[in-house]
GUDO-843211 format. One record per residue (C-alpha): residue in one letter; x, y, z. Coordinates in steps of 0.2 Angstrom, whole numbers, padded with zeros to 4 digits, always signed. Example, Ala and Ser with C-alpha at 12.3 -4.5 7.8 and 13.67 -1.06 7.14 Angstrom:
# residues 2
a+0062-0022+0039
s+0068-0005+0036
# end
This chain:
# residues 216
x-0095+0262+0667
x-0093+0261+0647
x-0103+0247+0640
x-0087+0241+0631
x-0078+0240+0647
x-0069+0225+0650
x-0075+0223+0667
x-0094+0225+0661
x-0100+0206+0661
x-0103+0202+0645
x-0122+0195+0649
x-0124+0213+0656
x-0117+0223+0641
x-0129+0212+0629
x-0145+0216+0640
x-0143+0234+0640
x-0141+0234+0623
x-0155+0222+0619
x-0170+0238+0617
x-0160+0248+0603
x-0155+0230+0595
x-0175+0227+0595
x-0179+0245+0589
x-0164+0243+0577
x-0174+0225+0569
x-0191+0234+0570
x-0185+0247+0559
x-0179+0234+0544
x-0194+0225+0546
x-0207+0239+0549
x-0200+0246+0531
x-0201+0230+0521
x-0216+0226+0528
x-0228+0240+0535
x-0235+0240+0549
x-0251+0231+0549
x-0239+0214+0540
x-0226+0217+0551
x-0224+0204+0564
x-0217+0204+0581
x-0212+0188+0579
x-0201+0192+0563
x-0195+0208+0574
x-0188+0195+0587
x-0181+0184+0575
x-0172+0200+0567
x-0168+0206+0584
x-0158+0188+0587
x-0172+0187+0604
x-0187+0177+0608
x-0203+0186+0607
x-0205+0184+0624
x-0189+0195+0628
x-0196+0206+0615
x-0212+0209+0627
x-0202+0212+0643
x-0195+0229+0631
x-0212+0232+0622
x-0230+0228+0628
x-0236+0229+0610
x-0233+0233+0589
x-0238+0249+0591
x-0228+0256+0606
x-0214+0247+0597
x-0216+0257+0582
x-0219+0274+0592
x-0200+0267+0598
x-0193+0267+0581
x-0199+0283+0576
x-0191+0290+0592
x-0174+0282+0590
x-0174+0286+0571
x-0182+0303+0567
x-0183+0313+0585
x-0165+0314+0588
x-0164+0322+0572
x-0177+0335+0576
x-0171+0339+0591
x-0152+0343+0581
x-0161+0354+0569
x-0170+0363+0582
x-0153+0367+0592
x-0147+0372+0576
x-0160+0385+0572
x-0158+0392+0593
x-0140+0396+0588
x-0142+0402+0570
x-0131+0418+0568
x-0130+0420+0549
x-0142+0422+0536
x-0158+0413+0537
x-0157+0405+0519
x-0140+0395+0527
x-0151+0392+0540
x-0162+0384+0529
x-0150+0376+0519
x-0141+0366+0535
x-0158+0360+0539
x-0162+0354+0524
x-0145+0345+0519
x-0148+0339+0537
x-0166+0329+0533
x-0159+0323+0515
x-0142+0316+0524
x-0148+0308+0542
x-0165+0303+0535
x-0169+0304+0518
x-0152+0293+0513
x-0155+0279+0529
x-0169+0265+0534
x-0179+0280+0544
x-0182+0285+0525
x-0195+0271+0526
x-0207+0279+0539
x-0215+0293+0531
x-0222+0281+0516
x-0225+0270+0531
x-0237+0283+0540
x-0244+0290+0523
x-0250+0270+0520
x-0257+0266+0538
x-0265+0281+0544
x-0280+0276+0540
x-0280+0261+0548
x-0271+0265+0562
x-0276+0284+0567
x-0268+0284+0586
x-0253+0281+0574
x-0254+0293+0562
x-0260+0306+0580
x-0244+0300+0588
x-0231+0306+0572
x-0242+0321+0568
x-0239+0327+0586
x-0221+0320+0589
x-0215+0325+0572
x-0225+0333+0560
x-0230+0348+0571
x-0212+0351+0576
x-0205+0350+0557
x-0219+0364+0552
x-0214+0374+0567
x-0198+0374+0564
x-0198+0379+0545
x-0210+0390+0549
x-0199+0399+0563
x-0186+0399+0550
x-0195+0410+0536
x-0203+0421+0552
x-0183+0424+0554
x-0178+0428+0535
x-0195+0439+0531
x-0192+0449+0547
x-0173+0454+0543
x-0178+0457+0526
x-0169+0440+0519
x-0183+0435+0510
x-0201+0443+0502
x-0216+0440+0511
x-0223+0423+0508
x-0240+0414+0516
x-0229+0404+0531
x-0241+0388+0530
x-0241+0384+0512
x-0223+0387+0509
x-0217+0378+0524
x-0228+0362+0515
x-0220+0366+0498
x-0203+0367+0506
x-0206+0348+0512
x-0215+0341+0498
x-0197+0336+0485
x-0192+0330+0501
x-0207+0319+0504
x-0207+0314+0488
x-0191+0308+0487
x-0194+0296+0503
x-0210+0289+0494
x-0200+0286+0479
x-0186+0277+0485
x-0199+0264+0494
x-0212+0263+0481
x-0201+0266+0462
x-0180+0262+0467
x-0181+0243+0463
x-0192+0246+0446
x-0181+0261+0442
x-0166+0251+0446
x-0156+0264+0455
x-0157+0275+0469
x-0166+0293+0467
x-0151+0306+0467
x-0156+0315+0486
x-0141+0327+0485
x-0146+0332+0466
x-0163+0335+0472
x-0159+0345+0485
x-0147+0357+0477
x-0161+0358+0463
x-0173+0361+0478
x-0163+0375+0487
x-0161+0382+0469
x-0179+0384+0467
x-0183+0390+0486
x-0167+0402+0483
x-0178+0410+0470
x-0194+0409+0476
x-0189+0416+0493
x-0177+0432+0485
x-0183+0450+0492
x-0185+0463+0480
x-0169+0468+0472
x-0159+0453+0474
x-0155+0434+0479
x-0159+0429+0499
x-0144+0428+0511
# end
């Protein structure tokens, strides 16, 4: 039965949405605060629930925060990595979809927030910084990685070391996140993501060309 359905009871709609609602606050607070002066107590208050209810959802801050990075950043990976299972066309368009899909779903929302977030904590919280390595950071490696396997092997682009590139491919990117959590309010403006990225794919165009011509 929808969850907008009239015949849903109202106190029944509002309990089933109550987790993402949590995950939803967390996210807002987690990127204002961090995570070490994030509060579950400011979560619940955001959330619109009592940190009791808050605990019948999430034992603790940290699977909490494992939550947020699930709802905002895996669904996105797991697009990208149906998107690359069906690529028919060239592997630089490949490359361009994927990236166009980070700057748009995460680089221009609140999820932006988490890689600063990670970079900040990880010393502090290592089972953290484990959990996003394994969860995401494996995952986004492997999947540009596969990505110029695909180009160098029907000739789209020269041979390249896979590791190092794959890190140079995301580092604008990263860049750009760190920059609008640390710099946009002195700056007084947002950085320009879809400037970036056409600047980006301009550069990886070139750098990625075969012998005797552009990439395709």
């Amino acid at each position: 039965m929808p969850e907008d359905d009239p015949a849903v009871p109202r106190w029944r709609r509002r309990k089933e949405a109550r987790p993402r609602e949590i995950v939803d606050a967390a996210l807002t607070v987690f990127g204002e605060r961090g995570f070490a002066a994030a509060r579950l107590d400011d979560v619940a208050a955001q959330a619109g629930v009592s940190k009791g209810t808050l605990y019948l959802y999430f034992p603790n801050k940290e699977e909490l925060f494992k939550a947020v990075v699930r709802e905002a950043i895996l669904p996105n990976l797991d697009m990208a990595e149906r998107l690359l299972a069906g690529a028919q066309g060239p592997s630089f368009a490949v490359l361009e979809t994927l990236l166009t899909l980070f700057a748009t779903r995460i680089l221009k929302s609140r999820a932006g927030a988490i890689p600063k977030l990670i970079i900040a904590e990880a010393g502090n919280f290592p089972d953290l910084a484990r959990f996003y390595y394994d969860e995401v950071i494996r995952r986004a490696f492997a999947l540009l990685a596969a990505v110029l396997a695909r180009g160098m092997a029907r000739g789209e682009f020269r041979p390249v070391d896979v590791d190092s590139t794959v890190r140079l491919i995301v580092a604008p990117m990263l860049m750009s996140a760190l920059w609008r959590s640390s710099f946009e309010a002195l700056e007084g403006r947002p950085p320009d993501v879809a400037a970036l990225l056409a600047a980006h794919l301009d550069a990886l165009r070139r750098t990625l060309a075969p012998e005797g011509g552009p990439p395709s």
